[in-house]
Backbone as CSV, one residue per row, in Angstrom:
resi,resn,N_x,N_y,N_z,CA_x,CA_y,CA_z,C_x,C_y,C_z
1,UNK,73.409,26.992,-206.031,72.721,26.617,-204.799,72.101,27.873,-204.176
2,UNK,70.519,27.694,-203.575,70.216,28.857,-203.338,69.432,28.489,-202.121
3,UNK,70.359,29.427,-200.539,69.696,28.978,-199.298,68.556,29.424,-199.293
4,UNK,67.572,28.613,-198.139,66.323,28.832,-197.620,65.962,29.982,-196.941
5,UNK,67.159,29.861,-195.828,66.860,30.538,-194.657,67.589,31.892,-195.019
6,UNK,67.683,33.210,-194.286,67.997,34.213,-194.426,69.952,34.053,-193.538
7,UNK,70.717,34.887,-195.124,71.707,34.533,-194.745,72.780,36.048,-194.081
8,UNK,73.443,35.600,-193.160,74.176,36.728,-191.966,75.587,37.330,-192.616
9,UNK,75.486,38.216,-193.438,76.753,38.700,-193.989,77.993,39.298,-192.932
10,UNK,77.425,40.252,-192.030,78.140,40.897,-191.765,77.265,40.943,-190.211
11,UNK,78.516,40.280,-188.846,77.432,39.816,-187.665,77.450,41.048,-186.478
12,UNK,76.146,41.150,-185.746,76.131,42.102,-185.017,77.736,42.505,-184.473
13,UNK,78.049,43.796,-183.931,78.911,44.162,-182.769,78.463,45.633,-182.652
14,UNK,79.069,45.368,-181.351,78.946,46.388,-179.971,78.915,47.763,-180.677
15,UNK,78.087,49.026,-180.894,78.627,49.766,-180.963,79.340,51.173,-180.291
16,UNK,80.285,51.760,-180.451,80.992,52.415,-179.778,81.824,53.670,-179.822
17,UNK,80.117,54.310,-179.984,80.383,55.688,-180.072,79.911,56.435,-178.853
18,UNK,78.936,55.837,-177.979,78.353,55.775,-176.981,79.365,55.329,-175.769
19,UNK,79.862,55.428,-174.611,80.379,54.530,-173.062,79.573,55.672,-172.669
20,UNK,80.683,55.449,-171.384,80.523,55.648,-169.812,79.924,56.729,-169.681
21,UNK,80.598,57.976,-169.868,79.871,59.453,-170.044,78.780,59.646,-170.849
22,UNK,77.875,59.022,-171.512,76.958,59.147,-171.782,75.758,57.862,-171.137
23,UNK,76.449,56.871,-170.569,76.102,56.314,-169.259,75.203,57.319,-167.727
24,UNK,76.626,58.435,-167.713,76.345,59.400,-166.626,75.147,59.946,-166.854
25,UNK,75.309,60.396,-168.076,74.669,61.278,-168.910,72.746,61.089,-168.150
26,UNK,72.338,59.672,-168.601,71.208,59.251,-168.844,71.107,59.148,-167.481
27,UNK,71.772,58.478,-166.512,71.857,58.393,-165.218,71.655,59.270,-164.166
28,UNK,72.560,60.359,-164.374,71.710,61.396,-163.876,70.929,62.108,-164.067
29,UNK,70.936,62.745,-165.439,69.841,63.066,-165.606,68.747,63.177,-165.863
30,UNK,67.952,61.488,-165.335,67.217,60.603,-165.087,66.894,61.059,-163.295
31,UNK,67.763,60.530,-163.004,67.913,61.100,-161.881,67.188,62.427,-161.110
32,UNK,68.079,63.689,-161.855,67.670,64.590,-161.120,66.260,65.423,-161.360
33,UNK,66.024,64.722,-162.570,64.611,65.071,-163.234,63.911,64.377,-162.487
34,UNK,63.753,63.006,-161.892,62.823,62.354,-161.363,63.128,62.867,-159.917
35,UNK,64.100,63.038,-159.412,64.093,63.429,-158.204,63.060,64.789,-157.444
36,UNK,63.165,65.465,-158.865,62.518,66.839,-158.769,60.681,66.467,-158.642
37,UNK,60.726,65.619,-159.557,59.342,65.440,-159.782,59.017,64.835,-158.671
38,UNK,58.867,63.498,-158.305,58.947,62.917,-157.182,58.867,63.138,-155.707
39,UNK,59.630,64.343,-155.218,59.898,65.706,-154.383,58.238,66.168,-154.520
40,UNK,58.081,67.047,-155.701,57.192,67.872,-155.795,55.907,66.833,-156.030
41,UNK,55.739,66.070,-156.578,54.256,64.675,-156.267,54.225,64.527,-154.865
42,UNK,54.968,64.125,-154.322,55.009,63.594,-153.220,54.034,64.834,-151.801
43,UNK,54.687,66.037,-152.433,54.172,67.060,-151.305,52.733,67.555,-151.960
44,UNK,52.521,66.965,-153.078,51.268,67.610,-153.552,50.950,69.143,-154.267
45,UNK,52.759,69.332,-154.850,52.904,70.279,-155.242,53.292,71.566,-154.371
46,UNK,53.028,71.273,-153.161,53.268,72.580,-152.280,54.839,72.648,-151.390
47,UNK,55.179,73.047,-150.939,56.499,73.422,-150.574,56.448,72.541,-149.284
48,UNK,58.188,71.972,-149.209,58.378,71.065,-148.414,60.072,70.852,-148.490
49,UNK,60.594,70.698,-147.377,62.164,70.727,-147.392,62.705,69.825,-148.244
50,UNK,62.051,68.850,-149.122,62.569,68.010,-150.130,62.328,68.803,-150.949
51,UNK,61.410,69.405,-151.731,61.282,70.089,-152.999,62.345,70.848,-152.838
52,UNK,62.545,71.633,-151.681,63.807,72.859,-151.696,64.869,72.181,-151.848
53,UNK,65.255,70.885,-151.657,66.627,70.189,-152.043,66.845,69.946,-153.630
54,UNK,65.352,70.041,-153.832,65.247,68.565,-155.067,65.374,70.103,-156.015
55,UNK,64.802,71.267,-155.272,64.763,72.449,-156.790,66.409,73.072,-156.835
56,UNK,67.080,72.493,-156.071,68.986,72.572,-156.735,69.411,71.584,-157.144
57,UNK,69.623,70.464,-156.100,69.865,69.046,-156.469,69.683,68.281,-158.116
58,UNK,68.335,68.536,-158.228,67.636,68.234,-159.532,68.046,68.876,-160.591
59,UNK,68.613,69.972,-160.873,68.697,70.628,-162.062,70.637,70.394,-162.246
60,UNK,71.077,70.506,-160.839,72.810,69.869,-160.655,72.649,68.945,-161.211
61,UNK,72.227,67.739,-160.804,72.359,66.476,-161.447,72.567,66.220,-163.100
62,UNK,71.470,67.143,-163.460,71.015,66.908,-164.895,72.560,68.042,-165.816
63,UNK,72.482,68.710,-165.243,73.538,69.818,-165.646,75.018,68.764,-165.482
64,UNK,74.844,68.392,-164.720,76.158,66.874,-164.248,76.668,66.350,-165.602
65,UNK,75.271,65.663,-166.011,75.378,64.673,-166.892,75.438,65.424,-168.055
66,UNK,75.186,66.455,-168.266,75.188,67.203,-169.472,76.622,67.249,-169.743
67,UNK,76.999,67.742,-168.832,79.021,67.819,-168.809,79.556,66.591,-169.115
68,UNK,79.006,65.471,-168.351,79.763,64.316,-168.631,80.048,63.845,-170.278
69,UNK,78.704,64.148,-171.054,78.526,64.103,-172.155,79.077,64.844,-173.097
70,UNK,79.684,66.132,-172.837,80.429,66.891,-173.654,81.792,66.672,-173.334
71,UNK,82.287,66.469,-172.383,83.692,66.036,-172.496,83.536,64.343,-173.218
72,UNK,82.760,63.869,-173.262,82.910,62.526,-174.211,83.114,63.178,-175.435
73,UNK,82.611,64.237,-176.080,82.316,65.110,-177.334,83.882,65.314,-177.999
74,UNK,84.281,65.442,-176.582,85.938,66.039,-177.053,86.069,67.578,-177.027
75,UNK,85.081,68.339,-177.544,85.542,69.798,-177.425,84.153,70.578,-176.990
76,UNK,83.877,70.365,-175.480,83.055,70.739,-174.765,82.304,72.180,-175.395
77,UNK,83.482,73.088,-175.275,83.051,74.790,-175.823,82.352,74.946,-176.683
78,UNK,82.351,73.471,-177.798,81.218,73.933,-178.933,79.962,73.253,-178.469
79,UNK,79.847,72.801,-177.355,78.320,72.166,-177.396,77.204,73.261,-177.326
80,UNK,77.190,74.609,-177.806,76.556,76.065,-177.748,75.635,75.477,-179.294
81,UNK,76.744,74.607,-180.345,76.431,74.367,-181.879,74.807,73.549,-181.643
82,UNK,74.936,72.813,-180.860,73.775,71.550,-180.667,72.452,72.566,-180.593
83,UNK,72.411,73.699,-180.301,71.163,73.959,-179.949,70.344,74.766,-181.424
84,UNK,71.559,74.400,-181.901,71.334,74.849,-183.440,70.237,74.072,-184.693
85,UNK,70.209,72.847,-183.956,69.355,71.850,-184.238,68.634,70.915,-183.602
86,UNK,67.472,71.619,-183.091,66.512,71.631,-181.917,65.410,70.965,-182.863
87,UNK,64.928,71.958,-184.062,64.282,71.092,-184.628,64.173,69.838,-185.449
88,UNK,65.479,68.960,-185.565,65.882,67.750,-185.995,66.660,66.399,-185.234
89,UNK,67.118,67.592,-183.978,67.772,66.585,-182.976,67.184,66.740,-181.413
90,UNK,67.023,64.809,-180.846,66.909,64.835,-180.112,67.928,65.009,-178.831
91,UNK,68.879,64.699,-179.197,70.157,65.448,-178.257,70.225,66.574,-177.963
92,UNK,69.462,67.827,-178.964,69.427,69.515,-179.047,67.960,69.436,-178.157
93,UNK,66.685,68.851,-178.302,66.002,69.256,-177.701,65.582,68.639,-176.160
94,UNK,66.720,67.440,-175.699,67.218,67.398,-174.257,67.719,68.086,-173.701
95,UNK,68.786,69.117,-174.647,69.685,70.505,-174.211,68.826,71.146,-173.674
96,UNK,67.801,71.891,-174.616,66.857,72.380,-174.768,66.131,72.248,-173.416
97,UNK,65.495,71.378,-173.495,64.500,71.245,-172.299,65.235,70.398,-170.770
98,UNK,66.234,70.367,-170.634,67.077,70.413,-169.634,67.377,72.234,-168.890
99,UNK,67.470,72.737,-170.080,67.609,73.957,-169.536,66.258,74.655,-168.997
100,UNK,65.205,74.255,-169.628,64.134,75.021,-169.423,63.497,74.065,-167.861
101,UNK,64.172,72.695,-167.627,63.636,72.170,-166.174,64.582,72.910,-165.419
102,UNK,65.942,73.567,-165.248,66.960,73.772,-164.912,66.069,75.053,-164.108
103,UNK,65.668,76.308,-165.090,65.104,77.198,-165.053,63.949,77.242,-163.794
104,UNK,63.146,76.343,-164.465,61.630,76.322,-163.660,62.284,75.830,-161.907
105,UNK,62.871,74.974,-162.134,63.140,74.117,-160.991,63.246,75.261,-160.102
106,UNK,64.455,76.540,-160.167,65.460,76.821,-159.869,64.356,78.372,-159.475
107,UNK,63.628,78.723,-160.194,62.337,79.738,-160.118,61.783,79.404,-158.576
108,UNK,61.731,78.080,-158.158,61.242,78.316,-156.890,61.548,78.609,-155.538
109,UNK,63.145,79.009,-156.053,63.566,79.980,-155.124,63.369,81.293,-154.945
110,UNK,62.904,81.442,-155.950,62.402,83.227,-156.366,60.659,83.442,-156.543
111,UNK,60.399,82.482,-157.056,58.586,82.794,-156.731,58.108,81.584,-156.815
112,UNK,57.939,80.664,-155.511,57.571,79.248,-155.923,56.068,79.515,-155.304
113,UNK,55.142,78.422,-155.802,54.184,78.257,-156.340,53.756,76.975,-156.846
114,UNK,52.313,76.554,-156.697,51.906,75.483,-157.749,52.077,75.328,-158.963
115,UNK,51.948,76.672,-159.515,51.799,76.452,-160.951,53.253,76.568,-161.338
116,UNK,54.581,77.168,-160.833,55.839,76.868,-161.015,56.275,75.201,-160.535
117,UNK,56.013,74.710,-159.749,56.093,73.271,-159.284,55.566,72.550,-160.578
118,UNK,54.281,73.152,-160.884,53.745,71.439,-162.237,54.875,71.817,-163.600
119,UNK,54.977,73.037,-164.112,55.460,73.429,-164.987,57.021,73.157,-164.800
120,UNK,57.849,73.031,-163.913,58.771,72.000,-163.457,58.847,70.683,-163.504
121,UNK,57.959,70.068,-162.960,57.810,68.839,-163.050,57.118,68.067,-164.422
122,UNK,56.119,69.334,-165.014,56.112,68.439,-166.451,57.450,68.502,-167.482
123,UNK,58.246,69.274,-167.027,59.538,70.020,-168.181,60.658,68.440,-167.592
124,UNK,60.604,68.271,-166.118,61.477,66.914,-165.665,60.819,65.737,-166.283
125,UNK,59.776,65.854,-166.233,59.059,63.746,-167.228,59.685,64.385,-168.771
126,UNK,59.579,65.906,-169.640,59.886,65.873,-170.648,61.523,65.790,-171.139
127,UNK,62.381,66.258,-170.020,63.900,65.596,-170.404,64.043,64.081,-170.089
128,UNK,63.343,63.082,-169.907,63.536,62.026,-169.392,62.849,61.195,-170.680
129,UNK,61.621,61.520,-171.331,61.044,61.076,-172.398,62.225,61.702,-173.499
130,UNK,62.935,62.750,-173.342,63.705,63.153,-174.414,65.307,62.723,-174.679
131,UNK,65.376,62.199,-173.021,66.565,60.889,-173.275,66.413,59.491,-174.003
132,UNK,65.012,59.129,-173.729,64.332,57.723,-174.336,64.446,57.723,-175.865
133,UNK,63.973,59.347,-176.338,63.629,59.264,-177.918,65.020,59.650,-178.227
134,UNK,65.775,60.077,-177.618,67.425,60.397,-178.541,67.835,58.611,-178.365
135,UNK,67.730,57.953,-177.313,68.077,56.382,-177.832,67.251,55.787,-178.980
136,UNK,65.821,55.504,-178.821,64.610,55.079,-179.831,65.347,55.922,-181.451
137,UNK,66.112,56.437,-181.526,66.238,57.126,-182.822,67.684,56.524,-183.240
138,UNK,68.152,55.848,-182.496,69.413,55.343,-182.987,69.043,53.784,-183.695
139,UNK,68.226,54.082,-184.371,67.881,52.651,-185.130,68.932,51.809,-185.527
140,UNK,69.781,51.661,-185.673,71.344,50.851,-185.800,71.063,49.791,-185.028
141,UNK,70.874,50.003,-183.805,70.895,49.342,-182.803,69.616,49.129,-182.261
142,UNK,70.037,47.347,-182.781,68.307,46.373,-182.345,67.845,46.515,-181.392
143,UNK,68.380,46.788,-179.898,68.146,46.638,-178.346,67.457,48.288,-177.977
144,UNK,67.582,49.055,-179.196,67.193,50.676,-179.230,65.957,50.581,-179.817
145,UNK,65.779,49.853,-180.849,65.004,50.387,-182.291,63.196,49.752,-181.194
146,UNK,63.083,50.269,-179.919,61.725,49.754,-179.556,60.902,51.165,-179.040
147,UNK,59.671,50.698,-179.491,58.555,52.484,-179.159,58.481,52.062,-177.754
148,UNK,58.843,51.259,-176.578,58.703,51.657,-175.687,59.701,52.428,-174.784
149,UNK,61.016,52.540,-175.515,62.380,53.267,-174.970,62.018,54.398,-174.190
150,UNK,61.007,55.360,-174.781,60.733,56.458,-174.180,59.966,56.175,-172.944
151,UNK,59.228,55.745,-172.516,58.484,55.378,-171.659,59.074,54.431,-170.430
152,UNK,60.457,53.562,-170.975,61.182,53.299,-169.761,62.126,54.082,-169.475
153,UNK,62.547,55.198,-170.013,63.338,55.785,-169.546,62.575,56.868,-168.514
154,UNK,61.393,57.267,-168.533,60.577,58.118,-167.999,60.336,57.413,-166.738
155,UNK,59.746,56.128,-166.505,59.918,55.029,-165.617,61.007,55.172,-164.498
156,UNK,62.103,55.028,-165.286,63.857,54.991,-164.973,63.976,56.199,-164.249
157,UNK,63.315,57.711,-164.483,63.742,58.243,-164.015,63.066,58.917,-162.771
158,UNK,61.799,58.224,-162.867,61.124,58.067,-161.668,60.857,57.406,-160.343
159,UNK,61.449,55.744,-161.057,62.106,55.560,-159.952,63.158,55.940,-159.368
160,UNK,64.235,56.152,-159.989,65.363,56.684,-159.126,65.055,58.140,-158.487
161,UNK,64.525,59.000,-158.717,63.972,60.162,-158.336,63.238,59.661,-156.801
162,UNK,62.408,58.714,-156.671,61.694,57.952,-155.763,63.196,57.724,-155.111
163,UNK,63.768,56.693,-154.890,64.832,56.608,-154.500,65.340,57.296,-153.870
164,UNK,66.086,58.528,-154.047,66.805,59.481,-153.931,66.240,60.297,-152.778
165,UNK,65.173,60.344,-153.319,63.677,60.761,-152.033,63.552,60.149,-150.644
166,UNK,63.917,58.916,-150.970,63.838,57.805,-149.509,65.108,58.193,-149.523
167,UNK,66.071,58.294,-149.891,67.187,57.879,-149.457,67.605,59.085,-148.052
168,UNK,67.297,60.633,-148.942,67.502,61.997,-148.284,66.411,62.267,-147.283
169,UNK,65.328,61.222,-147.204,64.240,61.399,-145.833,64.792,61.622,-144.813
170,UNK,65.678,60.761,-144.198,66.247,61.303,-142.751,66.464,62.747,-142.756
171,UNK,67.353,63.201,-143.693,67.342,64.942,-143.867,66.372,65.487,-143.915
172,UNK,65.859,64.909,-144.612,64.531,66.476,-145.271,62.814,66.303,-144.894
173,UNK,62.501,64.631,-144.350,61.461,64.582,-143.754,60.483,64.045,-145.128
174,UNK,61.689,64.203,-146.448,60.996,63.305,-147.599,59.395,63.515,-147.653
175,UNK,59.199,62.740,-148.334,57.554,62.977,-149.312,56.599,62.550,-147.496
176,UNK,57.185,61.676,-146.601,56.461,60.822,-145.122,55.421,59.656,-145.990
177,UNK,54.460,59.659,-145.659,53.547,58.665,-146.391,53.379,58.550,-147.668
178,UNK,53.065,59.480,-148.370,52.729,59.742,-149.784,53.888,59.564,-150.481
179,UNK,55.446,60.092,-149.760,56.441,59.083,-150.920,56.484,57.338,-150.899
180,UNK,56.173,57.390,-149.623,55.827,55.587,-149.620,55.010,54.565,-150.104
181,UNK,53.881,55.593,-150.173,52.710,55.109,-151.312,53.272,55.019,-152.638
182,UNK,54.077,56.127,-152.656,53.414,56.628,-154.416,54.785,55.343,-154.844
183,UNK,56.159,55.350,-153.978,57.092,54.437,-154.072,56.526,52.632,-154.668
184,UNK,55.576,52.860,-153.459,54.937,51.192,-153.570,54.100,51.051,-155.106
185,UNK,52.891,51.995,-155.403,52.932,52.064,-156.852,53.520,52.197,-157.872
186,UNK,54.502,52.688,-157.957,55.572,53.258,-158.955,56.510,52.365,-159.194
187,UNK,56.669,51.547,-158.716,57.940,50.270,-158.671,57.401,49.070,-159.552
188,UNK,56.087,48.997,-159.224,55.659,47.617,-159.842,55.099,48.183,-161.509
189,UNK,54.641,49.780,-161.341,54.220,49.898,-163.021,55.781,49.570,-164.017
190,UNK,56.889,50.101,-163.240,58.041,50.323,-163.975,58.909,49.131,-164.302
191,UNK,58.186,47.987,-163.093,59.198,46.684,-163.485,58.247,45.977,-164.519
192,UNK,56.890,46.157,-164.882,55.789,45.632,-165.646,56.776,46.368,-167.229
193,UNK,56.964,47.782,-167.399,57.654,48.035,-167.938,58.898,47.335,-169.176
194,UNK,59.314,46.910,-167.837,61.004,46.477,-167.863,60.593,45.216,-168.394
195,UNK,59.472,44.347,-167.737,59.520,43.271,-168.245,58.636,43.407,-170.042
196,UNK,57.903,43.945,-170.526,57.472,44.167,-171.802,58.784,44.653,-172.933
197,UNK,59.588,45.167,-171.891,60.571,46.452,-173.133,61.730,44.494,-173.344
198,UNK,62.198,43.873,-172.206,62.699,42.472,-172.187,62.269,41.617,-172.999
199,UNK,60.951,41.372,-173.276,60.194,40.768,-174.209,59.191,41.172,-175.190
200,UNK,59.920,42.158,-175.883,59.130,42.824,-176.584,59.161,42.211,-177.871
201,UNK,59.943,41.679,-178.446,60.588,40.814,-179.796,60.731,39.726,-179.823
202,UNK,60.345,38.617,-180.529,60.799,37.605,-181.032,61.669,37.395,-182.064
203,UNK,62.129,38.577,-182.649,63.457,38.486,-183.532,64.345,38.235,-183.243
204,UNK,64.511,37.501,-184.080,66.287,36.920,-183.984,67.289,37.803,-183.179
205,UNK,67.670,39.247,-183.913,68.455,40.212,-184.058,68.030,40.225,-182.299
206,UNK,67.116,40.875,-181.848,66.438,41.490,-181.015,66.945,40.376,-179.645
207,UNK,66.441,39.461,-179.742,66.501,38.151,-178.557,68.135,38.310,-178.672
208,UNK,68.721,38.264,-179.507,70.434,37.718,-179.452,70.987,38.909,-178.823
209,UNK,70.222,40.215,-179.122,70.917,41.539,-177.622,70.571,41.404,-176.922
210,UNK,69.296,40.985,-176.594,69.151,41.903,-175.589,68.866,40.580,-174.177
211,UNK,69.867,39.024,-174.887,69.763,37.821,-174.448,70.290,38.424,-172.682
212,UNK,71.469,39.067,-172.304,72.151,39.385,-171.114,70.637,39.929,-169.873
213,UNK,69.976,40.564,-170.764,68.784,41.132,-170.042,67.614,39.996,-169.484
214,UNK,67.511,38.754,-169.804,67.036,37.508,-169.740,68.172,36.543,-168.809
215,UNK,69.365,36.828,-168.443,70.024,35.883,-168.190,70.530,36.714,-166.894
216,UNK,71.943,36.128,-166.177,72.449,37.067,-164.682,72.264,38.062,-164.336
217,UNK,72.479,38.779,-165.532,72.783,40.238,-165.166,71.376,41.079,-165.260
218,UNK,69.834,40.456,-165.641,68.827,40.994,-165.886,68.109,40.506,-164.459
219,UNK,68.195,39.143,-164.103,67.984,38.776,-163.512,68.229,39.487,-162.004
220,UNK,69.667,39.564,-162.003,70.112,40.609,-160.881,69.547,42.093,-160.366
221,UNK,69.283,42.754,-161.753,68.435,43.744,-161.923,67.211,44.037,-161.243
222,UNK,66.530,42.486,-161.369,64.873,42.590,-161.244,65.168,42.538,-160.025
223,UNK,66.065,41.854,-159.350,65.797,41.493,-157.839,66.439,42.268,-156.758
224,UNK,67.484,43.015,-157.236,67.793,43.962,-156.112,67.485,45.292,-156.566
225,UNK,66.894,45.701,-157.689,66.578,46.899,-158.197,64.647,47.267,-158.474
226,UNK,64.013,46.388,-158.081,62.620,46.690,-157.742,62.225,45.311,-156.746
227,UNK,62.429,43.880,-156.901,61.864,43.486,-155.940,62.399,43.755,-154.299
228,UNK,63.477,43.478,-154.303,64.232,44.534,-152.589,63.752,45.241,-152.240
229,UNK,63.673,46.465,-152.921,63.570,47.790,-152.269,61.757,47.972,-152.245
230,UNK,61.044,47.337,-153.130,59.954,47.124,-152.676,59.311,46.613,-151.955
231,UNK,59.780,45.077,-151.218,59.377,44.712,-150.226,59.723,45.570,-148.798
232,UNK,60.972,46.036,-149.367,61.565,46.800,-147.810,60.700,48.053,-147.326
233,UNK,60.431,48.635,-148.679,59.038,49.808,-148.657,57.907,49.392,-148.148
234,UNK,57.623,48.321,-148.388,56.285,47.900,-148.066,56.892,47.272,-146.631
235,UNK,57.168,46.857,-146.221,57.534,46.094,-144.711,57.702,47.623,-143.535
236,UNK,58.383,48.445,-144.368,58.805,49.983,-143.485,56.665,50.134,-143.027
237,UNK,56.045,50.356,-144.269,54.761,50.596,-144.220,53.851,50.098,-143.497
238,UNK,54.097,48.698,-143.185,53.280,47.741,-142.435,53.643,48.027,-140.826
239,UNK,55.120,47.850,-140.799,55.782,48.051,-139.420,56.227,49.083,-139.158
240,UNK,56.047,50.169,-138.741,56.553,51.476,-138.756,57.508,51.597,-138.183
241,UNK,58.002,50.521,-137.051,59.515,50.236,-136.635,60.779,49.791,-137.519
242,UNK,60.463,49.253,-138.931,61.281,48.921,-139.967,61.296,50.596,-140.603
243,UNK,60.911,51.326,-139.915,61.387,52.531,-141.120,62.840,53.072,-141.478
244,UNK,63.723,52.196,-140.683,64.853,52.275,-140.696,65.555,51.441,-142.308
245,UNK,64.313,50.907,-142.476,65.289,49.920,-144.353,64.651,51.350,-145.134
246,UNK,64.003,52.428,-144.980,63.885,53.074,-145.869,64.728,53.622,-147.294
247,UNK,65.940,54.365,-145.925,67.234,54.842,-147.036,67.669,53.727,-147.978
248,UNK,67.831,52.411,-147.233,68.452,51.245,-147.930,67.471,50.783,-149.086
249,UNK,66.037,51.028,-148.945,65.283,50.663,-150.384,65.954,51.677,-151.200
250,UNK,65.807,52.981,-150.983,65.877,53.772,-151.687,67.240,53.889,-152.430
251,UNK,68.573,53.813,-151.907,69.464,53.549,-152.307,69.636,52.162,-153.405
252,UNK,68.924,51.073,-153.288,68.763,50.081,-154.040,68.220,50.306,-155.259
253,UNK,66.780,51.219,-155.175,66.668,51.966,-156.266,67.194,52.529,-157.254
254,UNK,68.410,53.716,-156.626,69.226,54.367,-157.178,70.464,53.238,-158.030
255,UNK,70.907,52.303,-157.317,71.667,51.664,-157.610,70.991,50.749,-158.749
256,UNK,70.107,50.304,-159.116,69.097,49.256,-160.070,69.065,50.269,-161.517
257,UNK,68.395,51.497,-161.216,68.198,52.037,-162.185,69.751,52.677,-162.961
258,UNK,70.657,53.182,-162.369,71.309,53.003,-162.658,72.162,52.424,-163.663
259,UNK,72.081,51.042,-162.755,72.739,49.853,-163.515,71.815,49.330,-164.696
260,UNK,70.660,50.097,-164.806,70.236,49.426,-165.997,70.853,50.597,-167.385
261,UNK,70.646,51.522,-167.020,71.536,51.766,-167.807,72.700,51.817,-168.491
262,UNK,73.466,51.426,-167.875,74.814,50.560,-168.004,74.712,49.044,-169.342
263,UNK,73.532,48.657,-168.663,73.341,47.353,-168.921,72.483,47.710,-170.880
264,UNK,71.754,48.981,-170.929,71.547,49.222,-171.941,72.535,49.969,-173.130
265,UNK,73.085,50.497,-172.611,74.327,51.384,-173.141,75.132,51.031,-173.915
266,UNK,75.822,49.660,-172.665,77.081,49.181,-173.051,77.048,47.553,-173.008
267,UNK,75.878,47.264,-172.896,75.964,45.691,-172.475,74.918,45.202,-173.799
268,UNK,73.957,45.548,-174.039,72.879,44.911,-175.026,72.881,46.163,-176.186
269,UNK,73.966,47.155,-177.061,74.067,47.975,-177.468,74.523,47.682,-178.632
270,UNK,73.845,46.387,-179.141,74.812,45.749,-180.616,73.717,46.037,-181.705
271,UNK,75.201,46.304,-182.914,74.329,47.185,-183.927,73.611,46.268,-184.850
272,UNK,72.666,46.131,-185.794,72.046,45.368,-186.365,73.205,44.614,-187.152
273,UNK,72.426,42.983,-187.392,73.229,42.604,-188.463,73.232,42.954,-190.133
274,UNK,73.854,42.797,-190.540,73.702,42.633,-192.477,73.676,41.291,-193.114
275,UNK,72.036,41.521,-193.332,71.575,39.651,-193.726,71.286,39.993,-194.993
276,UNK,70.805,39.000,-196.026,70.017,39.160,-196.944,69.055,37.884,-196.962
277,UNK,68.186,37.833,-197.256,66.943,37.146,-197.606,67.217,35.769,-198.335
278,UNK,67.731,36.213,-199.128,68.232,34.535,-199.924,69.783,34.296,-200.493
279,UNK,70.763,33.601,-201.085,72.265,33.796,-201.296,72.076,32.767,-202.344
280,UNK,72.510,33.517,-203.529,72.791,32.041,-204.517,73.966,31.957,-204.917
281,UNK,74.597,30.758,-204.590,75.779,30.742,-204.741,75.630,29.966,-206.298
282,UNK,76.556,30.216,-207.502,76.750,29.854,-208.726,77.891,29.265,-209.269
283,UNK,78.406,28.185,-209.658,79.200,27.759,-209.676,80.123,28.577,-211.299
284,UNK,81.264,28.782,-211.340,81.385,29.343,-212.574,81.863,27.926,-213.205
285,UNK,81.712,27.965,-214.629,81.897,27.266,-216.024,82.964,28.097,-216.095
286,UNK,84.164,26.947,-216.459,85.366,27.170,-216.909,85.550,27.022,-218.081
């Protein structure tokens, strides 16, 4: 007997070499990369009591998650080995260029400048595209194996960077208009995003992970993690007496993006199945 349809030897599961600390990992330093950038867009590149937060804040964060990730490692002291293979790994050249946003960021306490601000802020979109492609390379895993990974994680880390921005305005006097603008644009490219990277497949494999992202918990996502905090942005904008939901968009932000990572990590993180194409089963002659 020989089936039609393509048959499931061996069925997806979770894989779990990846949790929580490498959760952090992406989270913040998503985070503090977008925070930096975000900061420095917002002022137009020129100096402003958010950039001066965002040029420590931003490079802490990312340095955060770097740690979180080596104690997942188990023996932190050798993570010196990783940079040993920069030209084959994308985990070595997040090291890599984590350190070199770390650097620039951190330069503008000592000679800041425009041209130290862009060269910062392009080195923060490049650890954030270089978290996307160390996932996009874990082909194992169907809910990974998509060319737009890099590009929502860059997204991911811009909004929350946005976020973080509203959130620390009362302190620092934030991006004022231009983070609110750039907030109100930036939310809807990234949930356009979210919704393509959601429906990017009609495969089997593909729909059956990344099903949670279509159902409560995606659902939940869309609505308190860009539609909320965007209307609340936009309502602060219209009414300048609502500027008080600011922090609270922004915090919603932080909290959405976040949780989507969570939700990619450890929730839609199942490894491909082992099918084959056709099965003939043969009866043996005794």
């Amino acid at each position: 007997m020989t089936t039609a349809n393509p048959v499931e030897l061996i069925p997806p599961t979770r894989q779990r070499v990846w949790g929580v600390p490498a959760v952090l990992n992406f989270a913040l330093g998503g985070l503090g990369a977008g925070f930096y950038a975000a900061a420095a867009l917002a002022a137009g590149l020129g100096a402003s009591p958010a950039v001066t937060l965002a040029s420590w804040l931003g490079p802490a964060l990312v340095l955060a998650g770097f740690g979180a990730v080596a104690a997942e490692a188990g023996r932190p002291l050798r993570g010196a080995r990783v940079l040993a293979r920069v030209r084959t790994s994308w985990m070595s050249r997040e090291l890599v260029l984590g350190a070199a946003f770390a650097g620039l960021a951190l330069a503008g306490w000592i000679a800041p400048s425009a041209a130290q601000r862009s060269l910062a802020v392009a080195a923060a979109v490049a650890v954030a595209a270089a978290q996307g492609c160390l996932v996009r390379r874990a082909r194992a895993v169907v809910a990974w194996d998509v060319p737009l990974i890099p590009l929502l994680f860059v997204a991911s880390a811009l909004v929350s960077g946005a976020g973080l921005l509203l959130v620390t305005e009362p302190l620092t006097g934030g991006g004022g208009a231009h983070a609110l603008a750039g907030t109100l644009a930036l939310v809807p490219l990234a949930f356009v995003a979210w919704l393509m990277y959601v429906t990017w497949s009609t495969a089997p494999a593909f729909e059956r992970a990344t099903r949670p992202l279509r159902a409560a918990p995606g659902t939940a996502l869309c609505l308190v993690g860009y539609l909320l905090p965007w209307v609340a942005v936009a309502l602060a904008v219209a009414m300048p007496p609502l500027a008080t939901l600011v922090p609270a968009a922004g915090a919603l932000l932080l909290a959405g993006q976040a949780w989507s990572k969570w939700l990619l990590v450890l929730t839609v993180a199942d490894l491909r199945p082992v099918t084959v194409a056709t099965l003939t089963l043969q009866r043996r002659v005794s």
